[in-house]
C-alpha distance (Angstrom), angle and dihedral (degrees) to the residues before:
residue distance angle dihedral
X1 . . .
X2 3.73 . .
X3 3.71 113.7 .
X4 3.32 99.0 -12.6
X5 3.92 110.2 105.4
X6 3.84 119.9 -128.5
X7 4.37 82.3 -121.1
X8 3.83 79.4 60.6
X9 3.29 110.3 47.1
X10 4.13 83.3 51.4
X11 3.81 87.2 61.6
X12 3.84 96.1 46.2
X13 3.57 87.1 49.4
X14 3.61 102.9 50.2
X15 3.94 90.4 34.0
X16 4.17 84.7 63.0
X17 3.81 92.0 45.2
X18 4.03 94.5 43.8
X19 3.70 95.1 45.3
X20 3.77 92.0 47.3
X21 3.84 91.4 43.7
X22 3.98 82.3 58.7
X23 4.00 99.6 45.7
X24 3.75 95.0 48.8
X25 3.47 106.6 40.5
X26 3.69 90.0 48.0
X27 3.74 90.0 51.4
X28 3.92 91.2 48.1
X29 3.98 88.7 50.4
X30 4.59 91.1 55.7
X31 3.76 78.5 63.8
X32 4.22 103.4 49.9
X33 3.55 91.2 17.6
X34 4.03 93.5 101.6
X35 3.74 87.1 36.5
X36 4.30 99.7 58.8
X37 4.06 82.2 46.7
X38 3.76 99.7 54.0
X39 3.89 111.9 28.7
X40 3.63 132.3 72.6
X41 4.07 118.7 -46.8
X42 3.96 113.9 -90.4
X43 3.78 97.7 30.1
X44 3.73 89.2 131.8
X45 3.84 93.5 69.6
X46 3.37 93.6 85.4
X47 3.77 97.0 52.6
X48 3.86 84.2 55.4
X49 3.31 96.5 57.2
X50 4.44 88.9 48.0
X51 3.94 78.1 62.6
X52 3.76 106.9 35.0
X53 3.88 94.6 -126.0
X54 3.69 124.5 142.2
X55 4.35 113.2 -86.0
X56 4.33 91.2 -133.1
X57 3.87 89.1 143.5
X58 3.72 125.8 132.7
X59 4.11 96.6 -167.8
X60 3.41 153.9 -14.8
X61 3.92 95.7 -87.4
X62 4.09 97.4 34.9
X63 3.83 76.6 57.8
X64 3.33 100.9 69.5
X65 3.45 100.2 40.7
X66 3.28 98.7 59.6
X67 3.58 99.9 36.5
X68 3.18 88.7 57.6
X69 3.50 106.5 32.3
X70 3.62 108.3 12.9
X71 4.07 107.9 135.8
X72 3.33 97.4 -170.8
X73 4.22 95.5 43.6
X74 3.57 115.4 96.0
X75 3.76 94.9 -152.4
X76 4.18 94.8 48.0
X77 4.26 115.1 123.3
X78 4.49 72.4 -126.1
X79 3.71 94.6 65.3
X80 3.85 99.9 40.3
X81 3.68 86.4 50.0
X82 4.07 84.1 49.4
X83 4.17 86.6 55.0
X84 3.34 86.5 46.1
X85 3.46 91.9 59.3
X86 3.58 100.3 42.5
X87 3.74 87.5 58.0
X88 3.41 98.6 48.6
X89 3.81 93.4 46.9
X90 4.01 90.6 66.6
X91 4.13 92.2 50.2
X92 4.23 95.8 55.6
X93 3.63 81.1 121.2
X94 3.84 99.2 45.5
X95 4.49 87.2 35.6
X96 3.64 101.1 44.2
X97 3.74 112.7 -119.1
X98 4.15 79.5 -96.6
X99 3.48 96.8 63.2
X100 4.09 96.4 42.7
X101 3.93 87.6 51.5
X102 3.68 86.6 69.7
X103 3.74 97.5 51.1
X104 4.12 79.2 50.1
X105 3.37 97.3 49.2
X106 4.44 91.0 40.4
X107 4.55 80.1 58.0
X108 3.61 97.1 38.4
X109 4.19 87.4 58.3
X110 4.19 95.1 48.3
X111 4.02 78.4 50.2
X112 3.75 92.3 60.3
X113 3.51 108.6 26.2
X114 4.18 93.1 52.4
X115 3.68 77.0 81.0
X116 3.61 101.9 67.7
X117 3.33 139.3 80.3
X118 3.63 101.2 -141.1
X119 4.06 99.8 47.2
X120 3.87 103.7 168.7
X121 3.32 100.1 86.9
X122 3.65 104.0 50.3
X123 3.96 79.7 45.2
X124 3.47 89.9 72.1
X125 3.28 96.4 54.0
X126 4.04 89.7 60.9
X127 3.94 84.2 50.2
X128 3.98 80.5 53.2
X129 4.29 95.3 55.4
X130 3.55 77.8 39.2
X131 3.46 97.3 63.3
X132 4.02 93.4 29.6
X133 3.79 88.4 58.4
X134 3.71 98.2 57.7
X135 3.13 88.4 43.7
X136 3.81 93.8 57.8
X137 3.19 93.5 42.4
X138 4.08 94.0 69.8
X139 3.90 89.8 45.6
X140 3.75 97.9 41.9
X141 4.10 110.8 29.3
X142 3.60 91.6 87.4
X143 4.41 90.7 -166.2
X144 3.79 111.2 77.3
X145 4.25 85.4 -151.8
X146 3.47 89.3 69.7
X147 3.84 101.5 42.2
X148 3.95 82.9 51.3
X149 3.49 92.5 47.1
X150 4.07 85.0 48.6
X151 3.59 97.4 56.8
X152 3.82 97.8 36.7
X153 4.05 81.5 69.1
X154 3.52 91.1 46.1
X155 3.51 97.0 58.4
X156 3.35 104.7 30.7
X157 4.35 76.3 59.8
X158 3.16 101.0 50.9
X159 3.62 107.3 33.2
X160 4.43 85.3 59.6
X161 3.59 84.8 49.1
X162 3.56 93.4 47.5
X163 4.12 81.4 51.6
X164 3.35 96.1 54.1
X165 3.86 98.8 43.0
X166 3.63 99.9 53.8
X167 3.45 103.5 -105.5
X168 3.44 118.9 -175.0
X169 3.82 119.4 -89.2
X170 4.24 93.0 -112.9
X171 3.84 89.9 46.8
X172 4.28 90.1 52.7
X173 3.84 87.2 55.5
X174 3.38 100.5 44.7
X175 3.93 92.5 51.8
X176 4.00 88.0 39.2
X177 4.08 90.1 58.2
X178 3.92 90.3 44.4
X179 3.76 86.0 53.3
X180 3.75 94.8 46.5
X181 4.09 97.4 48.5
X182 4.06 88.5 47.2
X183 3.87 99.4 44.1
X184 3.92 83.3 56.1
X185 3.55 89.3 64.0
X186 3.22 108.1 40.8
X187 3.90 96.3 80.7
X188 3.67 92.4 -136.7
X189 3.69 128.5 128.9
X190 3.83 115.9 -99.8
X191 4.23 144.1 164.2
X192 3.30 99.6 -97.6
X193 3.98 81.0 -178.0
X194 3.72 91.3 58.5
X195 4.06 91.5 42.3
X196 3.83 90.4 53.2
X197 4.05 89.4 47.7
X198 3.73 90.5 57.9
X199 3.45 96.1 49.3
X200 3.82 92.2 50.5
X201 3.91 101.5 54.3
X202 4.13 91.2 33.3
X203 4.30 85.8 50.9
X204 3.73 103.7 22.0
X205 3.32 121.1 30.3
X206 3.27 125.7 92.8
X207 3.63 108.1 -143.2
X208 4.20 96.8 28.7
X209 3.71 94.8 170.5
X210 3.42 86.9 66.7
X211 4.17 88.1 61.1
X212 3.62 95.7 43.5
X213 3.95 95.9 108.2
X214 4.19 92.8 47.0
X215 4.07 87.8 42.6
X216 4.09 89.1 53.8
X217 3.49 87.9 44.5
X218 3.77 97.1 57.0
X219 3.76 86.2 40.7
X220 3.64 92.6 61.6
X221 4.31 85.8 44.4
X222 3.45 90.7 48.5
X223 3.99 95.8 101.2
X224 3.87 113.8 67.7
C-alpha cells in the first residue's frame, strides 16, 4: 500500500461506503418519500427489513424524521453522514482540504434542513456535495491508492444496497463489474472465492433473488 497506513486505508474505505450509503439511500427515499407520508401507518417496516435495521418506529411521519434525521439513531442517513465525516476528517492530508469541505458542507445541510418541514429540497442539495465530492476527489487526491481505495467502498456500498433494494438484474451487474475492475487495483487483500460467488448468482443463476442473503454475506466477507 505504499505510504498509506493500514489505519488509513480503513478510513478511505469506510469513508467510500458511508458516503455512498448517504447518496443512495437519500435518492431511493425522493422516490417513496410521498408514499411513507400518505399510506397506511407502518409501511416503512418493510423497507427495514430491505436493510436489516431494527423496526423501533411509532408512524409513518416519526419515520422519516428520524430516519432521516435522527441524531441519536444509529441507522439515520444523519449519522452515516456523521461517520462519514469522522473519516474524512483524519484524511485532510490524503483529501485535500477541497475535497473534505464538501463532506462539511454535505453535514452542515442535514444540520439545517432537519428543521424543516418540507426537507426534500435541501436534500438534494446534500446529493449535490455528494456528487461534488467525488468529483473532487478524482481531480484533487493526488495518490491513485487512495482514489482506488475510495471507490472500492463505494461500490462495495452501493452494489449491497442495490442487493437489498431490488435492483434490477442489469443494474446488479453493472455495479458488480465496477466493483471487480476497482478491487483489482486497489492492492488490498480480498476473497477472491467470495468475489467469484457473487458474480455467479448475480450473472448466472437463474432465480438470484433466491441467493440474495448468501451474496450479502460474501459481500460483507469480501475484505480479508
Amino acid at each position: 500500500m505504499g505510504v498509506i497506513s493500514m489505519e488509513k486505508v480503513d478510513h478511505l474505505y469506510w469513508l467510500g461506503r458511508y458516503t455512498e450509503r448517504v447518496y443512495t439511500t437519500l435518492r431511493v427515499f425522493f422516490h417513496i418519500y410521498d408514499r411513507i407520508i400518505e399510506q397506511p401507518e407502518g409501511m416503512y417496516s418493510k423497507y427495514c427489513e430491505k436493510l436489516d435495521i431494527p423496526d423501533i418506529y411509532t408512524s409513518n411521519r416519526q419515520f422519516v424524521q428520524s430516519y432521516l434525521f435522527g441524531e441519536y439513531n444509529p441507522d439515520s442517513v444523519y449519522s452515516n453522514m456523521k461517520r462519514a465525516y469522522d473519516n474524512a476528517v483524519v484524511l485532510r492530508d490524503e483529501l485535500s482540504t477541497t475535497v473534505l469541505s464538501y463532506v462539511q458542507l454535505a453535514l452542515d445541510t442535514f444540520d439545517s434542513c432537519g428543521k424543516t418541514t418540507a426537507p426534500l429540497l435541501e436534500l438534494q442539495q446534500v446529493i449535490d456535495h455528494l456528487l461534488a465530492f467525488w468529483g473532487g476527489a478524482d481531480d484533487y487526491v493526488e495518490q491513485e491508492d487512495c482514489r482506488n481505495i475510495l471507490k472500492c467502498g463505494k461500490y462495495v456500498e452501493r452494489l449491497d444496497l442495490c442487493i437489498r433494494l431490488d435492483y434490477h438484474g442489469k443494474d446488479l451487474e453493472k455495479e458488480y463489474r465496477k466493483l471487480c475492475n476497482r478491487l483489482g487495483k486497489t492492492g488490498l487483500s480480498y476473497s477472491e472465492k467470495n468475489l467469484e460467488r457473487i458474480g455467479e448468482i448475480i450473472l448466472k443463476e437463474e432465480d438470484p433473488k433466491r441467493c440474495y442473503r448468501e451474496a450479502l454475506g460474501c459481500l460483507g466477507g469480501l475484505l480479508i
